[in-house]
C-alpha positions as CSV (number, residue, x, y, z in Angstrom):
1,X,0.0,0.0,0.0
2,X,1.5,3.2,-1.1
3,X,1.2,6.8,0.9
4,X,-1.5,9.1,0.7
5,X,0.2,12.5,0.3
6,X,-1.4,15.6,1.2
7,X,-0.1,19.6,1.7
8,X,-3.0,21.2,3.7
9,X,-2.1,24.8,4.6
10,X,-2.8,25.8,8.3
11,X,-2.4,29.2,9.2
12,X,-0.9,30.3,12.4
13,X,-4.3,31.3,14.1
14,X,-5.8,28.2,12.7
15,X,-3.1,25.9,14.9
16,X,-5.8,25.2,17.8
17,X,-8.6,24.9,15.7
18,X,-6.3,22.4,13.5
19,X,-5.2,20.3,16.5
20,X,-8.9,20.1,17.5
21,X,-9.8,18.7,14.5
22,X,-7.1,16.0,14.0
23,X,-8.0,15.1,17.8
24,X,-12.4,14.7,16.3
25,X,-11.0,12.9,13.0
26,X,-8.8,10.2,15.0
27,X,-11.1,9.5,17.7
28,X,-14.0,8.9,14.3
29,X,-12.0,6.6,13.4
30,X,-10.8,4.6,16.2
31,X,-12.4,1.5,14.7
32,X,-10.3,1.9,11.6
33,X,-7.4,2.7,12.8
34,X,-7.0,-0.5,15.1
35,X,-8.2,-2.8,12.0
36,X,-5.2,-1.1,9.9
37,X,-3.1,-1.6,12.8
38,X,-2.9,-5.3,12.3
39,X,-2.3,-5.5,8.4
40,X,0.2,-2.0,8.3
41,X,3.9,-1.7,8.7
42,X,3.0,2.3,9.2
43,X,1.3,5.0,11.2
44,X,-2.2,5.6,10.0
45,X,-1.6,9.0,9.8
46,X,1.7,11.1,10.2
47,X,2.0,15.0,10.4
48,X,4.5,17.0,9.7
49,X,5.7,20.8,8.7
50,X,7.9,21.3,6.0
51,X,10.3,24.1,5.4
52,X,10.2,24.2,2.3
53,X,6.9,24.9,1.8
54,X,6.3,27.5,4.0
55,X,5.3,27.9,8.1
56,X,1.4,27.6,7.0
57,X,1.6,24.3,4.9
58,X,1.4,20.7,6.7
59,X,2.4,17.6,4.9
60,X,-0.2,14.8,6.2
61,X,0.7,11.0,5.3
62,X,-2.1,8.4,5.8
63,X,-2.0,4.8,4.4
64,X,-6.2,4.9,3.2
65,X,-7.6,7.0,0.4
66,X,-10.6,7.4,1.9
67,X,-8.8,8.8,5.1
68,X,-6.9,11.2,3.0
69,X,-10.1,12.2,1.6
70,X,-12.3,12.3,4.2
71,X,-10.2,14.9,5.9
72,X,-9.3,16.9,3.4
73,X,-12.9,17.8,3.2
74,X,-13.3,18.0,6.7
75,X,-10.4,20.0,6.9
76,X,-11.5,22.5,4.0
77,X,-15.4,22.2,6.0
78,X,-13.8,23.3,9.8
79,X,-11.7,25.9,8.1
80,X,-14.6,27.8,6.6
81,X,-16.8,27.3,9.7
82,X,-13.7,28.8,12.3
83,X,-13.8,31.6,9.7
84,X,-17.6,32.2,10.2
85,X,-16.9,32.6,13.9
């Protein structure tokens, strides 16, 4: 199984509102994440900041499509709803 790549930018008054979401997206999928546990030689998701690409960019790694999707569109959904408040 290859990696699930994604660059999701964060911006520095978004950092709590981030964590808060990767803490709601893990505990969703507690279920998952122990069944992948079993069959995977890797983490089920890995974060990380990158240089390169700037302060406000985070480089997420998960080993499901479906993961990476599903919180990418989370992500992109709590981002415009912190905004509205």
């Amino acid at each position: 199984m290859g990696d699930v790549v994604l660059h999701l930018p964060v911006e520095s008054n978004e950092d709590v509102l981030f964590g808060a979401f990767v803490s709601r997206f893990m505990e969703s999928r507690s279920t998952e994440i122990e069944r992948c546990a079993v069959s995977s030689d890797a983490p089920y998701l890995m974060i990380r900041s990158d240089p390169a690409l700037g302060e406000e960019m985070r480089v997420l790694i998960f080993q499901e499509d479906s993961a990476a999707n599903a919180f990418s569109s989370g992500w992109a959904k709590a981002r415009l709803e912190g905004q509205a408040a």
